[in-house]
NUNUKOL-264681 format. One record per residue: residue number from 1; y, z, x of N, C-alpha, C in turn; residue in three letters. Coordinates in Angstrom, 2 decimals. Each point is the difference from the previous one (the first is absolute). Layout:
# residues N
+-------+---------+---------+---------+---------+---------+---------+---------+---------+---------+-------+
: kelum :     n_v :     n_w :     n_u :    ca_v :    ca_w :    ca_u :     c_v :     c_w :     c_u : pavex :
+-------+---------+---------+---------+---------+---------+---------+---------+---------+---------+-------+
:   NUM :       Y :       Z :       X :       Y :       Z :       X :       Y :       Z :       X :   ALA :
...
+-------+---------+---------+---------+---------+---------+---------+---------+---------+---------+-------+
END
This chain:
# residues 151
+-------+---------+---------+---------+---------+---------+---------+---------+---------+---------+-------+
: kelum :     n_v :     n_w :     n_u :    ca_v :    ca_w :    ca_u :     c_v :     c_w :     c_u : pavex :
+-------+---------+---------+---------+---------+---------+---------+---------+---------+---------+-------+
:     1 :  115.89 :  112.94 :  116.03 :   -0.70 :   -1.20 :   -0.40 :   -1.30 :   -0.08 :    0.77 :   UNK :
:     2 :   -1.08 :   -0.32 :   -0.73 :   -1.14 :    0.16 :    0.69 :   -0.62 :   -1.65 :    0.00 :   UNK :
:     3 :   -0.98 :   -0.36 :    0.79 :   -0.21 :   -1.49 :    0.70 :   -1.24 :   -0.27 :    0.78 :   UNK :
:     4 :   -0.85 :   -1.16 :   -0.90 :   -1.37 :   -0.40 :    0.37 :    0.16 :   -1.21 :    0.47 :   UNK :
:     5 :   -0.36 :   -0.49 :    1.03 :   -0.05 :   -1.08 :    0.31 :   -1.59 :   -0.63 :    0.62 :   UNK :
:     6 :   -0.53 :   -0.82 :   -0.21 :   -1.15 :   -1.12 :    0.41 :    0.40 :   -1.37 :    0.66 :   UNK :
:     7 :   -1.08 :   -0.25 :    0.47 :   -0.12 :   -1.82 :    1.04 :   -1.32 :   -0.37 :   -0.24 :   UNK :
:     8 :    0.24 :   -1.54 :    0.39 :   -1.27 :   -0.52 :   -0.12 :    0.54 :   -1.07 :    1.02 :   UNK :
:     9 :   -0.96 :   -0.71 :    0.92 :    0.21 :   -1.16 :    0.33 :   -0.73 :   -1.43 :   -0.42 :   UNK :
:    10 :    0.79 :   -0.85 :   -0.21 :   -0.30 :   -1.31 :   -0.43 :   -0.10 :   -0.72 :    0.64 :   UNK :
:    11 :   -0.93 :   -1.28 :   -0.31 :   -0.72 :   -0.70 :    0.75 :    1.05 :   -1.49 :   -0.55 :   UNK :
:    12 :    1.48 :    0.26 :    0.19 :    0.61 :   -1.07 :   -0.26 :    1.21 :    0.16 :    0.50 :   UNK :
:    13 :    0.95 :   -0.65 :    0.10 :    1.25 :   -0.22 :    0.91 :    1.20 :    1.08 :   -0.89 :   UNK :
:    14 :    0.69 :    0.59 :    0.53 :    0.87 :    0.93 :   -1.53 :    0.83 :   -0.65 :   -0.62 :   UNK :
:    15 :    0.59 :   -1.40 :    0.42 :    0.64 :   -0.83 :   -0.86 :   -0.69 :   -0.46 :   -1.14 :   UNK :
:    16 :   -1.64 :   -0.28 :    0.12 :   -0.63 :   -0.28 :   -0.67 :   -0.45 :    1.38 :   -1.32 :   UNK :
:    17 :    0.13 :    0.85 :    0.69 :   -0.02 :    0.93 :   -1.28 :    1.28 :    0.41 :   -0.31 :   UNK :
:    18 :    0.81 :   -0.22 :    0.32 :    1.41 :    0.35 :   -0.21 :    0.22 :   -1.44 :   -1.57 :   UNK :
:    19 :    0.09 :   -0.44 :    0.65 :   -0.03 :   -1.44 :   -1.40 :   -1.21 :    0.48 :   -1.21 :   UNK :
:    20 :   -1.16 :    0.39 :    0.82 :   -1.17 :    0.23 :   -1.33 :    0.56 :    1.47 :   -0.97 :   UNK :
:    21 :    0.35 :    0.71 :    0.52 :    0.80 :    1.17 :   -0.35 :    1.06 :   -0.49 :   -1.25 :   UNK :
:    22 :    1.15 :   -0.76 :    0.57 :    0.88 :    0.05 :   -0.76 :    0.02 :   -0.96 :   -1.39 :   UNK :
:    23 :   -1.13 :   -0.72 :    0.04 :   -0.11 :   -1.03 :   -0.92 :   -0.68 :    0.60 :   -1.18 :   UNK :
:    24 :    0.56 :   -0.33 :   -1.16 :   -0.40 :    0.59 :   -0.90 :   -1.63 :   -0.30 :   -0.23 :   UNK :
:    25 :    0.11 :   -1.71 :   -0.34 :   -1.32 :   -0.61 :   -0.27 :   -1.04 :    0.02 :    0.50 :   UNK :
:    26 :    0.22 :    0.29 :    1.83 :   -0.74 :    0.47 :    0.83 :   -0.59 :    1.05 :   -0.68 :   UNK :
:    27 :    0.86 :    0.87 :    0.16 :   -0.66 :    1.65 :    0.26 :   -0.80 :    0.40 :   -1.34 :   UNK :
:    28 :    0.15 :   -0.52 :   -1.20 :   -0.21 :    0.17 :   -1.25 :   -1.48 :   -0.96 :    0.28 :   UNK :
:    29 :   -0.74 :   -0.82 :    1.22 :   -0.74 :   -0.81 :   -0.21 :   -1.13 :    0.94 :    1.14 :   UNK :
:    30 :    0.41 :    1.29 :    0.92 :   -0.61 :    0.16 :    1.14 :   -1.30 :    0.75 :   -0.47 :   UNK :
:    31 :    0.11 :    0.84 :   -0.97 :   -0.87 :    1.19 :   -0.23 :    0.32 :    0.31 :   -1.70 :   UNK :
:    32 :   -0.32 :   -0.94 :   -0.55 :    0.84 :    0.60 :   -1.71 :   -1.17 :    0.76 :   -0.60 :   UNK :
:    33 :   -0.76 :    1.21 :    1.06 :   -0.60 :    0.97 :   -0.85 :    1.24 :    1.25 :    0.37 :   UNK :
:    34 :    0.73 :   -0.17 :    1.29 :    0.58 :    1.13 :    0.38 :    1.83 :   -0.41 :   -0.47 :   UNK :
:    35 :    0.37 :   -1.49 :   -0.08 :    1.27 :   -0.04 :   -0.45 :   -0.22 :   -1.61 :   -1.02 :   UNK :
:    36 :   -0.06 :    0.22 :   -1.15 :    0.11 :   -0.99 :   -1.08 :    1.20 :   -0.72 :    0.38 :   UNK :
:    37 :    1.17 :    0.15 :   -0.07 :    1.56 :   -0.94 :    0.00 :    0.41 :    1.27 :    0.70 :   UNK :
:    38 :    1.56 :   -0.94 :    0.39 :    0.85 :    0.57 :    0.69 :    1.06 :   -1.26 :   -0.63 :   UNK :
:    39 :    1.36 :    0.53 :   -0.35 :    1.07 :   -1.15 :   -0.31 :    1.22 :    0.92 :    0.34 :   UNK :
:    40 :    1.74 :   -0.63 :    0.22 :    0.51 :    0.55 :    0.28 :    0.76 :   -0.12 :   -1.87 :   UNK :
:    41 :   -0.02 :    1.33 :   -0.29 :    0.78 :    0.06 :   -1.25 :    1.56 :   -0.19 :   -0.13 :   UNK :
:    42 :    0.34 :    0.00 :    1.65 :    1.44 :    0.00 :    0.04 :    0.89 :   -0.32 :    1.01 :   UNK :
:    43 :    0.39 :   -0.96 :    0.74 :    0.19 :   -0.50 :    1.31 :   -1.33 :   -1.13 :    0.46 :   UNK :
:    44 :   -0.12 :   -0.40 :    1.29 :   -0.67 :   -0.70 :    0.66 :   -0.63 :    0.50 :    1.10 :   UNK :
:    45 :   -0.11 :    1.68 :    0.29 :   -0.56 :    0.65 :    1.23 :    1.21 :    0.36 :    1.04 :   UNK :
:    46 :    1.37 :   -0.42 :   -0.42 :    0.60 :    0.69 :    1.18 :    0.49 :    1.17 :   -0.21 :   UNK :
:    47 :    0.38 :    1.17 :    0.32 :    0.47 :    1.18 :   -0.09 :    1.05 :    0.42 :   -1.50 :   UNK :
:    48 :   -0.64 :    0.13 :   -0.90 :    0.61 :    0.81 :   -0.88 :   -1.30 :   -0.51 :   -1.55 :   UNK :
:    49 :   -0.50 :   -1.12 :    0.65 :   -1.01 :   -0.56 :   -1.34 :   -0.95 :    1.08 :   -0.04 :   UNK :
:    50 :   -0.85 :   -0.26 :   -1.20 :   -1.07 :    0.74 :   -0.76 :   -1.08 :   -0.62 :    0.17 :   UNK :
:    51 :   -1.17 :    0.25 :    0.49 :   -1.52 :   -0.71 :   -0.20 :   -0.75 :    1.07 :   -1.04 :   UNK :
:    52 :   -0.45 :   -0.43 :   -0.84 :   -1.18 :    0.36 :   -0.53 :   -1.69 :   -0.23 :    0.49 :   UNK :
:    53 :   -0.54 :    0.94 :    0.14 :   -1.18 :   -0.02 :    0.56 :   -1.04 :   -0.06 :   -1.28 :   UNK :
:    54 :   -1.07 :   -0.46 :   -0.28 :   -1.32 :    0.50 :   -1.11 :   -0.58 :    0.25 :    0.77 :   UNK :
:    55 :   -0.97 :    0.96 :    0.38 :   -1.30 :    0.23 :    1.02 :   -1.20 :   -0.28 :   -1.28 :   UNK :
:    56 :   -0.91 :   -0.41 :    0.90 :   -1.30 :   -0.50 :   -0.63 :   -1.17 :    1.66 :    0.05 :   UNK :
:    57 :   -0.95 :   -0.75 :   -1.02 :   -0.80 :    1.28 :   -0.33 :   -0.60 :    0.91 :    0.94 :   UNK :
:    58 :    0.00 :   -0.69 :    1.49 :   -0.75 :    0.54 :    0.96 :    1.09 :    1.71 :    0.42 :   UNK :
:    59 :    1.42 :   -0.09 :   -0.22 :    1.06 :    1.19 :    0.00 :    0.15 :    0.20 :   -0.97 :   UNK :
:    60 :    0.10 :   -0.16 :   -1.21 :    0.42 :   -0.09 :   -1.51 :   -0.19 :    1.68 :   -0.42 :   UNK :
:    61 :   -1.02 :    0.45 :    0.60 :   -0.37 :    1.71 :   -0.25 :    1.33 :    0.62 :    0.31 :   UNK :
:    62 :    0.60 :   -0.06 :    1.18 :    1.11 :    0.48 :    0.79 :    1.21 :   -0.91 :   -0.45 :   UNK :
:    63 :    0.62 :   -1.00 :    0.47 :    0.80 :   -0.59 :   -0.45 :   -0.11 :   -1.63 :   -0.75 :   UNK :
:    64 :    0.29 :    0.43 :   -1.35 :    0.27 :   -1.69 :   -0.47 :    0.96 :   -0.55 :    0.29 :   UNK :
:    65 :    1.35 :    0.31 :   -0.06 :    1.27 :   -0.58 :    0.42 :    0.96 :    0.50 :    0.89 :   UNK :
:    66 :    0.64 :   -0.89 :    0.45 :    1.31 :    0.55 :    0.69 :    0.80 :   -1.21 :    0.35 :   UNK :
:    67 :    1.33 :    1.08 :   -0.24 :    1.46 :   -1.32 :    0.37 :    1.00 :    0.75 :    0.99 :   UNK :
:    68 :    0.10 :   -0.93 :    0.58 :    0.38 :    0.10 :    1.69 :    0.79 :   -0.40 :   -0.26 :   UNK :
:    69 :    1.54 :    0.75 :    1.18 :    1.20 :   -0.81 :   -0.16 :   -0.06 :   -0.09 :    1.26 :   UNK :
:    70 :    0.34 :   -0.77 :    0.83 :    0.09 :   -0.78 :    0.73 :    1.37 :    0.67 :    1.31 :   UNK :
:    71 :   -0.43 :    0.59 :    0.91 :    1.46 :    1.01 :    0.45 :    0.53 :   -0.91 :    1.50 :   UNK :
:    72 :   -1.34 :   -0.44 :    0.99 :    0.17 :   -0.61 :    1.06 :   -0.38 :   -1.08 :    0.55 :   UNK :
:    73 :    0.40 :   -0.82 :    0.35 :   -1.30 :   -1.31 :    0.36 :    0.44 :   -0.56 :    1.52 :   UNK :
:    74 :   -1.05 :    0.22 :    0.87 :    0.35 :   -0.76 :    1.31 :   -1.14 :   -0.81 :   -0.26 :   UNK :
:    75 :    0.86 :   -1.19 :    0.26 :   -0.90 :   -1.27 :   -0.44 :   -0.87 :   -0.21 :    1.14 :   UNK :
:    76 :   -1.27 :   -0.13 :   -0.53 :   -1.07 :   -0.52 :    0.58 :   -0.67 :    1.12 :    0.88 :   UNK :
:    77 :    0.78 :    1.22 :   -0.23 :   -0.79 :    1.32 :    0.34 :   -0.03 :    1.38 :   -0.79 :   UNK :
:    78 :    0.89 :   -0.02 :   -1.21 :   -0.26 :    1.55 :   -0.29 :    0.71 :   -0.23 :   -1.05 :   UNK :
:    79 :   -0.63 :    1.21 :   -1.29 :    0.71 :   -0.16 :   -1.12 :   -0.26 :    1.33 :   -0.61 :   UNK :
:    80 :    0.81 :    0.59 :   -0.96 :    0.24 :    1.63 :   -0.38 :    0.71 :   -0.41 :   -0.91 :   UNK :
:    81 :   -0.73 :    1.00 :   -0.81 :    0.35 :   -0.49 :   -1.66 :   -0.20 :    1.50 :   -0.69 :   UNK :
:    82 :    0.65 :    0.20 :   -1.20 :   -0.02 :    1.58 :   -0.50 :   -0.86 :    0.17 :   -1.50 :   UNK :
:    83 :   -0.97 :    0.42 :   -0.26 :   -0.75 :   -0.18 :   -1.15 :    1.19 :    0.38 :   -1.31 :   UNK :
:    84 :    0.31 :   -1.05 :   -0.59 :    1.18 :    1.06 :   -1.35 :   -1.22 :    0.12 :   -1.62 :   UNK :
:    85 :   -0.87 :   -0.56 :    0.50 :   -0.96 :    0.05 :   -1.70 :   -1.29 :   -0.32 :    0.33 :   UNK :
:    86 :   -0.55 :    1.06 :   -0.92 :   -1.67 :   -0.47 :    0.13 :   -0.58 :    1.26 :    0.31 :   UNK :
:    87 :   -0.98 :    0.20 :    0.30 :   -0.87 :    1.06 :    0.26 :    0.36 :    0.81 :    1.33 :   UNK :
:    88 :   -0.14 :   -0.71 :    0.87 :    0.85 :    1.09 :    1.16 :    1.32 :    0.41 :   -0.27 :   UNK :
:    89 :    0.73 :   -0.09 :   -0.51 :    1.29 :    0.32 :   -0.38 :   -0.01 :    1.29 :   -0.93 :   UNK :
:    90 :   -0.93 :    0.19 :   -0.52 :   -0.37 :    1.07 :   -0.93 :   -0.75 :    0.85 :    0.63 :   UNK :
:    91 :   -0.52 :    0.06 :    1.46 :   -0.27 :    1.03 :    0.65 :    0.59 :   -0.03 :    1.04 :   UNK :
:    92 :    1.08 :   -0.79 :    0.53 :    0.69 :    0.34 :    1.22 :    1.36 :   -0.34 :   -0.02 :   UNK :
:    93 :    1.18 :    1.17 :    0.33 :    1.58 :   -1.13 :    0.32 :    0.34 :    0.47 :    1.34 :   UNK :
:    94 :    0.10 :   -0.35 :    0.85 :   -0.34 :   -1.75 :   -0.25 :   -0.60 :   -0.16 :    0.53 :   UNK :
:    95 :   -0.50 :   -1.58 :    0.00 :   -1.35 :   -0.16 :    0.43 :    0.49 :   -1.58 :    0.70 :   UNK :
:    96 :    0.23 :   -0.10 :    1.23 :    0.16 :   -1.15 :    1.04 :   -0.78 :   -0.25 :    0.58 :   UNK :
:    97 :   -0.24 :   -1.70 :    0.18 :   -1.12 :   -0.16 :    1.25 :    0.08 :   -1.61 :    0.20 :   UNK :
:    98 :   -0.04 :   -0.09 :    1.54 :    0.43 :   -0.42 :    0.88 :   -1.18 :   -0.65 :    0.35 :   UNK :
:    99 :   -0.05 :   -1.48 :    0.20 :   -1.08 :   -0.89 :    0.46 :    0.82 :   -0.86 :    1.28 :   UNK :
:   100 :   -0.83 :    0.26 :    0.79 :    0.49 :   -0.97 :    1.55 :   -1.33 :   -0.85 :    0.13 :   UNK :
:   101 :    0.23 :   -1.47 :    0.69 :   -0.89 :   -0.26 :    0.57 :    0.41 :   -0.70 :    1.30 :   UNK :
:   102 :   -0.83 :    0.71 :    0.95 :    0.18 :   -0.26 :    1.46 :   -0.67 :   -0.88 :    1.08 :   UNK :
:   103 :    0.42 :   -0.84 :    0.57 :   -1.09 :   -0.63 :    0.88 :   -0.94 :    0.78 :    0.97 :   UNK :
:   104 :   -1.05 :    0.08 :    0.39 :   -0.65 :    0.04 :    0.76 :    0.37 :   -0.69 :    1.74 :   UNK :
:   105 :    0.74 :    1.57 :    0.95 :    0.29 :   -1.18 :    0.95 :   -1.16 :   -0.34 :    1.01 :   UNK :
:   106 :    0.71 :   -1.59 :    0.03 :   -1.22 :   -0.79 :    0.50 :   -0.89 :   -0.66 :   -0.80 :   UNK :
:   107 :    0.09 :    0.10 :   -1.18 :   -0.45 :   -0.84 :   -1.07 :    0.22 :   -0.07 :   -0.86 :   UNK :
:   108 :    1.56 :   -0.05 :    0.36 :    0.83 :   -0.36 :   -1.71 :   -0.15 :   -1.34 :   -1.01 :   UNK :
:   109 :   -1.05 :   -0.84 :    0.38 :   -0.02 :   -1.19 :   -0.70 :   -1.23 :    0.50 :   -1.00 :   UNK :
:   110 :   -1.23 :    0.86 :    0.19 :   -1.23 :    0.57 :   -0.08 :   -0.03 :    1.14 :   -0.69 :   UNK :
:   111 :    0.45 :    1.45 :    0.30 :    0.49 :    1.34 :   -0.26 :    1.28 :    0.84 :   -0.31 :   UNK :
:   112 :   -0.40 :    0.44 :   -1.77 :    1.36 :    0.90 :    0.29 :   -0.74 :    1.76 :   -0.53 :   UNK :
:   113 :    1.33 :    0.78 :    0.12 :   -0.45 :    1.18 :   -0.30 :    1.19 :    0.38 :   -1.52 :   UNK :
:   114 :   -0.98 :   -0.41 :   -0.99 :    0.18 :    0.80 :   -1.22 :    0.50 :    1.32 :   -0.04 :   UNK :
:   115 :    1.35 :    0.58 :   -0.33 :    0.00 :    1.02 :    0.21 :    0.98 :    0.54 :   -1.72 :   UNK :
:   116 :   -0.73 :    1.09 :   -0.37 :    0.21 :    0.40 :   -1.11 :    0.61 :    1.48 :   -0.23 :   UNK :
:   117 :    1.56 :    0.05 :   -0.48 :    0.32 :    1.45 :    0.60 :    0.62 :    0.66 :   -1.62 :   UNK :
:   118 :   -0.54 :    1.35 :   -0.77 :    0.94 :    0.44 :   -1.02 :    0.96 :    0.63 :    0.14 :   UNK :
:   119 :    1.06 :    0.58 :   -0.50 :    0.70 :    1.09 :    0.08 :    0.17 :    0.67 :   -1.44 :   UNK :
:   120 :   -0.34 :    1.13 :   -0.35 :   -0.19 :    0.14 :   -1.11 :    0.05 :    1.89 :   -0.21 :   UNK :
:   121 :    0.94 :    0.05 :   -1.56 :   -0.06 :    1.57 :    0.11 :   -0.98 :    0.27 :   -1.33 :   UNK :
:   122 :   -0.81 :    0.75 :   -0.28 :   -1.03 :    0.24 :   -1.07 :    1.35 :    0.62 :   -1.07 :   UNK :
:   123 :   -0.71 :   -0.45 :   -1.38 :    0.75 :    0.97 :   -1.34 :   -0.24 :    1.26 :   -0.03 :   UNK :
:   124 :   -1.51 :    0.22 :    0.44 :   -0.78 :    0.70 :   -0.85 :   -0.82 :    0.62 :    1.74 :   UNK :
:   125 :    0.29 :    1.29 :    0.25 :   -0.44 :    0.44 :    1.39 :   -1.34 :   -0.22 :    0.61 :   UNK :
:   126 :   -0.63 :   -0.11 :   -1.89 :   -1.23 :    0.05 :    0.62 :   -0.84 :   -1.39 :    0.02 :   UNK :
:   127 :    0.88 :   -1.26 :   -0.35 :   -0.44 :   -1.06 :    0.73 :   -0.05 :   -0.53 :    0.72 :   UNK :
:   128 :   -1.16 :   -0.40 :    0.45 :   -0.41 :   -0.41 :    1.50 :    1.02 :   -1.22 :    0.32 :   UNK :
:   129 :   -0.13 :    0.05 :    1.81 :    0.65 :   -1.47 :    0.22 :   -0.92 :   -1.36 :   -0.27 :   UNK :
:   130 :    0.33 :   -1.04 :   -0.11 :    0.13 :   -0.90 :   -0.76 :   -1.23 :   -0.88 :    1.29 :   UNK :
:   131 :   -0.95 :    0.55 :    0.18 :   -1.36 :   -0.20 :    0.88 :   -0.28 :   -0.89 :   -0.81 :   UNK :
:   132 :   -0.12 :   -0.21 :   -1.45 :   -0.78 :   -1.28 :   -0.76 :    0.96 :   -1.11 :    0.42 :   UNK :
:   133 :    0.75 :    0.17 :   -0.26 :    0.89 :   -1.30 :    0.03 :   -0.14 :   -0.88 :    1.46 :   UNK :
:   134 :    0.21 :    1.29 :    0.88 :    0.04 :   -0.74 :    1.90 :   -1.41 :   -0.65 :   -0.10 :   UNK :
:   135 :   -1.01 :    0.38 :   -0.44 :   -1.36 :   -0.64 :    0.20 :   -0.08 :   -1.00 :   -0.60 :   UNK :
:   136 :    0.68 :   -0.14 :   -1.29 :    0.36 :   -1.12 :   -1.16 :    0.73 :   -1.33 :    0.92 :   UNK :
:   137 :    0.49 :    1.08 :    0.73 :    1.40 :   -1.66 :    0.53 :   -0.89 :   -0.27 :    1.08 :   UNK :
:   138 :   -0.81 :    1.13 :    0.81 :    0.03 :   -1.11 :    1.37 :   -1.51 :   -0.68 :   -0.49 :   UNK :
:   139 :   -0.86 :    0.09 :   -0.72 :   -0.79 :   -0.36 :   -0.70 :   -0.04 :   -1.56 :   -0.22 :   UNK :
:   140 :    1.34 :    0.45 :   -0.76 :    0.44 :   -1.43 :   -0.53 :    0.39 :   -1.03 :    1.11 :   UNK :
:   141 :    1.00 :    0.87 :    0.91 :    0.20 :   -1.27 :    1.30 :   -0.88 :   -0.25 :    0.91 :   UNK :
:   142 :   -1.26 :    0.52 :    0.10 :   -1.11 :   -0.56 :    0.77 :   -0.12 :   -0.91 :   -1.01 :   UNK :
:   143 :   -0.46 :    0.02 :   -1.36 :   -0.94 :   -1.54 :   -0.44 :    1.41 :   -1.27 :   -0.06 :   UNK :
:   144 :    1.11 :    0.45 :    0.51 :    1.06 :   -1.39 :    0.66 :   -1.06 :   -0.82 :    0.92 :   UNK :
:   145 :   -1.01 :    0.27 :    0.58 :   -0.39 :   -0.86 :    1.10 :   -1.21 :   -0.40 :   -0.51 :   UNK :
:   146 :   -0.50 :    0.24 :   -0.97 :   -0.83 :   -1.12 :   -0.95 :    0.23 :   -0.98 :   -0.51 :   UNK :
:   147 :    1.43 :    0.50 :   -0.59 :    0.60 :   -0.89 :   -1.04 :    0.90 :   -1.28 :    1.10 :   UNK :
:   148 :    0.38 :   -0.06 :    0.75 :    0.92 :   -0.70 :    0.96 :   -0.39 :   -1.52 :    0.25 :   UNK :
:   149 :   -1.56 :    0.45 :    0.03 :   -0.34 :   -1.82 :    0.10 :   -0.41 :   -0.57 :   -1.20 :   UNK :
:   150 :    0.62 :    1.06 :   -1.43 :   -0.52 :   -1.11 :   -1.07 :    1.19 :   -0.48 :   -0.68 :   UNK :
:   151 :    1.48 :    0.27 :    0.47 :    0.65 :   -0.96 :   -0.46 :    0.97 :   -0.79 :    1.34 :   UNK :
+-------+---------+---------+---------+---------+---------+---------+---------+---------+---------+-------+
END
């Protein structure tokens, strides 16, 4: 099994992106050039539900969709979910990835560290690892700290 992982740090508390994360309405409101909606097609987010993702036109080249099942959740820090449909699924099995968010120690009210991890085996040998996507996600969780003071 081969495995990319990225970080970013945020200029917000990780409870605070931990909640902006898991909310549908949120996250569907942070960046809707890079993710249009997000809903759970099946459950409520705890371990065995389905989210559906739309990504917006700004990824749309690379991936329009994907549905996540939902495998782990430590609340209020980490969540791992397994792509079962959509575009990565058709070039990778499997394709897992793992979002933590961590305080900053010493300024856990202020800073966390975004951390974005895949695990993933290619179909097809000669496709690359999944570099669009990690830039896609942590991309996306930096503009979390734009969006934070507008709702």
């Amino acid at each position: 099994m081969q495995s990319l992982r990225g970080e970013v740090v945020l200029n917000m508390s990780a409870d605070k992106a931990w909640e902006m994360y898991r909310d549908n309405d949120i996250i569907s409101k942070i960046n809707p050039q890079m993710l249009s909606s997000a809903e759970y097609v099946h459950g409520n987010g705890n371990p065995g539900s389905l989210r559906l993702f739309r990504l917006g036109p700004a990824v749309s080249n690379y991936v329009k969709e994907s549905t996540e099942q939902i495998e782990s959740v430590e609340t209020g820090r980490s969540i791992t979910y397994r792509v079962v449909g959509g575009d990565l699924s058709n070039m990778y099995d499997p394709y897992r990835v793992t979002f933590n968010f961590t305080p900053v120690k010493g300024k856990e009210e202020e800073k966390c560290i975004a951390e974005w991890k895949a695990e993933f085996e290619p179909l097809d040998p000669s496709t690359p690892p999944p570099e669009k996507a990690r830039d896609a996600a942590l991309g996306f969780l930096k503009s979390f700290e734009k969006f934070q003071f507008s709702y």
